[in-house]
SERO-4910 file (N, C-alpha, C, O; in steps of 0.05 Angstrom, whole numbers):
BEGIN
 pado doro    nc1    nc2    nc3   cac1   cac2   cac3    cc1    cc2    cc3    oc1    oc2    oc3
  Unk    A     17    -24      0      0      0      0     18     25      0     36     25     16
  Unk    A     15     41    -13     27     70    -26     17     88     -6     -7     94     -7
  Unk    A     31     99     13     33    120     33     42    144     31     59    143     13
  Unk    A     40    163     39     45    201     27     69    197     19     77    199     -4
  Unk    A     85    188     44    120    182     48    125    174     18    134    189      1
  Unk    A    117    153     15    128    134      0    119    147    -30    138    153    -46
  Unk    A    106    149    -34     97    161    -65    119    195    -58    139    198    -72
  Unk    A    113    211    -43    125    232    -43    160    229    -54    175    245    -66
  Unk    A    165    206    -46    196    189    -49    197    181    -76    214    189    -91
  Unk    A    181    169    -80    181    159   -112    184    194   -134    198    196   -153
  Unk    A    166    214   -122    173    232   -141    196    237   -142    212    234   -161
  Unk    A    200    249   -115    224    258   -110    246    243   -134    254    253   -155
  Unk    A    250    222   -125    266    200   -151    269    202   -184    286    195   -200
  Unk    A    238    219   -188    233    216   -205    242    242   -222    249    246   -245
  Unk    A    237    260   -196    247    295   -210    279    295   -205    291    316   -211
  Unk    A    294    273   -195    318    275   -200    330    258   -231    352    262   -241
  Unk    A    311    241   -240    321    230   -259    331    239   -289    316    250   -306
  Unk    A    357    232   -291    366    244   -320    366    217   -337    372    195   -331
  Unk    A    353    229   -367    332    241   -378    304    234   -354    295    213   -346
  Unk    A    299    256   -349    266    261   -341    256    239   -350    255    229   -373
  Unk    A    249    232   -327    222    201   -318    194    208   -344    188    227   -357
  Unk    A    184    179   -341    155    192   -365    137    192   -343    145    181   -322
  Unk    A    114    203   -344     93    212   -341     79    195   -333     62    200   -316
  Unk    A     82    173   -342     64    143   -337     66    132   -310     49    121   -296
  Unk    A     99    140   -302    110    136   -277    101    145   -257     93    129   -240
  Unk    A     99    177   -253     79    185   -232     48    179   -230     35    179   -209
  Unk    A     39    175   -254     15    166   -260     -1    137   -231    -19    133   -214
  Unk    A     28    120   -247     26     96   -232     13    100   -199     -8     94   -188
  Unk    A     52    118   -187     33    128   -166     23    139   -149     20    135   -125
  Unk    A     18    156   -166    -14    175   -163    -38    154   -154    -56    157   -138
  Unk    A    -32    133   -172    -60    108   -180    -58     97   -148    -73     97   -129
  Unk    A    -34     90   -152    -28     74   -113    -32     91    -91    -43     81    -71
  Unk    A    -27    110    -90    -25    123    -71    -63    128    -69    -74    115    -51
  Unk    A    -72    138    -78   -104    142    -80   -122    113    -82   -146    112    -74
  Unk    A   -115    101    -87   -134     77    -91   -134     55    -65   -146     34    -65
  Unk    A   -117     68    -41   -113     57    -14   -135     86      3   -134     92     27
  Unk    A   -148     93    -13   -161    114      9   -192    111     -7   -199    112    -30
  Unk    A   -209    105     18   -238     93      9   -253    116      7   -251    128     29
  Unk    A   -270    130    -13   -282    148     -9   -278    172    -40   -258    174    -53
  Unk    A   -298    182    -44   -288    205    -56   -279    230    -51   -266    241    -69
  Unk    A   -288    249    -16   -285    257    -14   -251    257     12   -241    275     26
  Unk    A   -246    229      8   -227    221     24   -202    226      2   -184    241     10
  Unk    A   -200    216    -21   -189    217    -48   -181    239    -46   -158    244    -37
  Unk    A   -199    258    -53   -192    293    -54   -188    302    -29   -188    326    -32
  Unk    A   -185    298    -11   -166    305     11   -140    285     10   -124    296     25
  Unk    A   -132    266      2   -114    252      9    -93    271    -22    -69    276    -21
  Unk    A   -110    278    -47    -98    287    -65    -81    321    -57    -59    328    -65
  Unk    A   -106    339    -35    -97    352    -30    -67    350    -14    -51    369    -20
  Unk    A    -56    332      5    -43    332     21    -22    325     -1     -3    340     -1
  Unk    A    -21    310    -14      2    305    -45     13    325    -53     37    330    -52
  Unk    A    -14    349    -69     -2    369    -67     18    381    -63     39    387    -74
  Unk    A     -2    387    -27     15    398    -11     52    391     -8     70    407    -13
  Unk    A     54    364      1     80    353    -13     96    356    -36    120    363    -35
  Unk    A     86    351    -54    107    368    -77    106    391    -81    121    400    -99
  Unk    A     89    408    -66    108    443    -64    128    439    -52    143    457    -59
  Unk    A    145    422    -30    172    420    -22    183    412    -45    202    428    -47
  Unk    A    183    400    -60    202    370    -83    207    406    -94    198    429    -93
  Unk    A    235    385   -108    257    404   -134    236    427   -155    231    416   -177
  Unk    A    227    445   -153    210    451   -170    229    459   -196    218    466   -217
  Unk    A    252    457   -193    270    460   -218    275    446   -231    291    450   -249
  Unk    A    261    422   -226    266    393   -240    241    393   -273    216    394   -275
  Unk    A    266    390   -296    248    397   -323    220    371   -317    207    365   -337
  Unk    A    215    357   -291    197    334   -295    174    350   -279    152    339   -281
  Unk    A    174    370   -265    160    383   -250    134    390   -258    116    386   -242
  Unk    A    127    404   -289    113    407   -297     93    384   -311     71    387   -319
  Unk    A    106    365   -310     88    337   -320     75    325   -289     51    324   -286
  Unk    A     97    317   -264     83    320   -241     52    338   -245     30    329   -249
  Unk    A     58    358   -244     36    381   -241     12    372   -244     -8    368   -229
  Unk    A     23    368   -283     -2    360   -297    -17    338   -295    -41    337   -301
  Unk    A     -4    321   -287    -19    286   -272    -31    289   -246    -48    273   -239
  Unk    A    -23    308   -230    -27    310   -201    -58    325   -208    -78    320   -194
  Unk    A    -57    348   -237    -85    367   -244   -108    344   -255   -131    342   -247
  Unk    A    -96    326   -276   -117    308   -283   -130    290   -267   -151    278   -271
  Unk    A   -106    290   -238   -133    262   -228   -145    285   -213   -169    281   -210
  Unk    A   -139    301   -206   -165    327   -195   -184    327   -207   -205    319   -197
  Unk    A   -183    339   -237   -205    336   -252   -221    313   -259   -244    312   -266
  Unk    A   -198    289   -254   -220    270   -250   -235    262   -224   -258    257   -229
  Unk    A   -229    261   -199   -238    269   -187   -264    287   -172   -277    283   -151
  Unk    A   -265    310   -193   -276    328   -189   -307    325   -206   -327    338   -201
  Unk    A   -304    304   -228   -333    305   -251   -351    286   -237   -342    266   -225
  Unk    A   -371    291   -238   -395    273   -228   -398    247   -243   -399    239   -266
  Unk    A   -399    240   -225   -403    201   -236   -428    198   -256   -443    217   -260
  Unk    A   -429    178   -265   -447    179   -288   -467    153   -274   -487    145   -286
***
């Protein structure tokens, strides 16, 4: 099971890597880290606190802005009403 620590670690790893990690990578887990928290509105708080975490990580890292953007899509997914 994927814990703040532990996913926060994996980025971390990830915004150090030369050539820059793919996208799929954090994806993964993003996937782990959230899919150990029952709830939707548990999700989006557990996503907030992620966040919160990678405002410490390397923001100078050219992988930073792909972070971002995976960290924005499961928000938005998150965020659309179930069908």
């Amino acid at each position: 099971m994927a814990n703040l620590d532990n996913t926060l670690a994996v980025f971390s790893a990830l915004l150090a890597s030369e050539p820059p990690a793919q996208v799929g990578e954090a994806d993964e887990a993003i996937w782990a880290y959230l899919s150990a928290v029952q709830g939707l509105d548990a999700q989006i708080a557990a996503l907030d606190r992620l966040d919160q975490g990678v405002a410490g990580l390397d923001a100078h890292s050219p992988f930073m802005p792909l972070l971002r953007d995976a960290l924005d899509r499961h928000r938005t997914r998150l965020s659309e009403p179930s069908a």
